[in-house]
N, C-alpha and C positions, 0 to 999 in steps of 0.2 A: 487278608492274612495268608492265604492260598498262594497266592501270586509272592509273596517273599517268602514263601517255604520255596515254591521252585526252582525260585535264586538259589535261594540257600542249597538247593543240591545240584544247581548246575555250578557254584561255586567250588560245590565240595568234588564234583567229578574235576574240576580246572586244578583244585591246588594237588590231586591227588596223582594228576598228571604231572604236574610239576613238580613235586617232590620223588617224582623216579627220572626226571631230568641229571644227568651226570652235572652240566654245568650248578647246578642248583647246590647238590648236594656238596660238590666244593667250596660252594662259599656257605660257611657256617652259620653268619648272622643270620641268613635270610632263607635257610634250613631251619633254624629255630623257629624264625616267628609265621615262618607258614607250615611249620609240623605245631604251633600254638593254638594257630586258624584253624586248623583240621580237629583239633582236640575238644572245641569251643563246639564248632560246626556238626561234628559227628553224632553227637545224641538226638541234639534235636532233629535234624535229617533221618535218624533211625529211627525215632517216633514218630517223622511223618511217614514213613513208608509201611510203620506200622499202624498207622489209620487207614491208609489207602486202603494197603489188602483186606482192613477190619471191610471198609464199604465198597471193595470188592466181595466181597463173600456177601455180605448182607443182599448186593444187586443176584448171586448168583440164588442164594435160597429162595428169595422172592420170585425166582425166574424157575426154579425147583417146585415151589408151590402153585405153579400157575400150570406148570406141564405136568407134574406127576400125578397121578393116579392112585400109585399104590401108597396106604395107609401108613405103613409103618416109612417109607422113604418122606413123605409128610411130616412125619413126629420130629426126624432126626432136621430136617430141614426147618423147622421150628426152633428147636433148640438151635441149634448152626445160629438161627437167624436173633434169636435172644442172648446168646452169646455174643456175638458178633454186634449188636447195637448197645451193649455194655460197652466193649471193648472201645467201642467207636466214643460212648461219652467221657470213659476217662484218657482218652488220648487227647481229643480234645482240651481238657482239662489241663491236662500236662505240657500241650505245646504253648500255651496260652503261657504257664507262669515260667518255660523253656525263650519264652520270645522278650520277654519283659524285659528291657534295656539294664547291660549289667553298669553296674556303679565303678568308677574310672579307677577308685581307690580299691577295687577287689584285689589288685595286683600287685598290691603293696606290701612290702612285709610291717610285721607291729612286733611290739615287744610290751607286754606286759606285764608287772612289777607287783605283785599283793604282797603286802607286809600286814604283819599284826600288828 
């Protein structure tokens, strides 16, 4: 799962370079459907980056709790670190149903009709 989030933002760093391409932005089609990609791609990319730092922080308190000494920098490093292993299980959550392959028909427009 790991390994295609990375994609997914070394992708998102490629289209974001390409879309400040002049030639790019003159042809319109293909401005659209890579400012599409980028719209798709961006959430979930920014939930994973927002796990990462979650278990960066978590490595850092742990490393807080092992050097520090003083009591109260303890406490706060505790909380930091239950915080931060929260954070860590609902992102996980979130990129989980963020990855789930979309349905080909989302793109579609519908027209629906209720009568009495």
């Amino acid at each position: 799962m790991f390994d295609r989030l990375e994609d997914l933002v070394a992708r998102l760093d490629e289209l974001q370079l390409s879309l400040s391409d002049p030639s790019v932005i003159s042809d319109q089609d293909k401005f659209r459907r890579l400012m599409k990609e980028q719209a798709e791609l961006s959430p979930i990319v920014e939930k994973y980056l927002e796990y990462k730092n979650a278990k960066q922080t978590i490595e850092d308190s742990l490393m807080m709790l092992d050097e520090e000494s003083d009591e109260e920098l303890r406490e706060l490093a505790k909380e930091e670190l239950n915080d931060a292993k929260a954070l860590v299980e609902k992102c996980e959550n979130e990129l989980k149903i963020l990855l789930l392959p979309k349905d080909p028909n989302d793109d579609k427009n519908v027209i629906v009709e209720i009568r009495g």
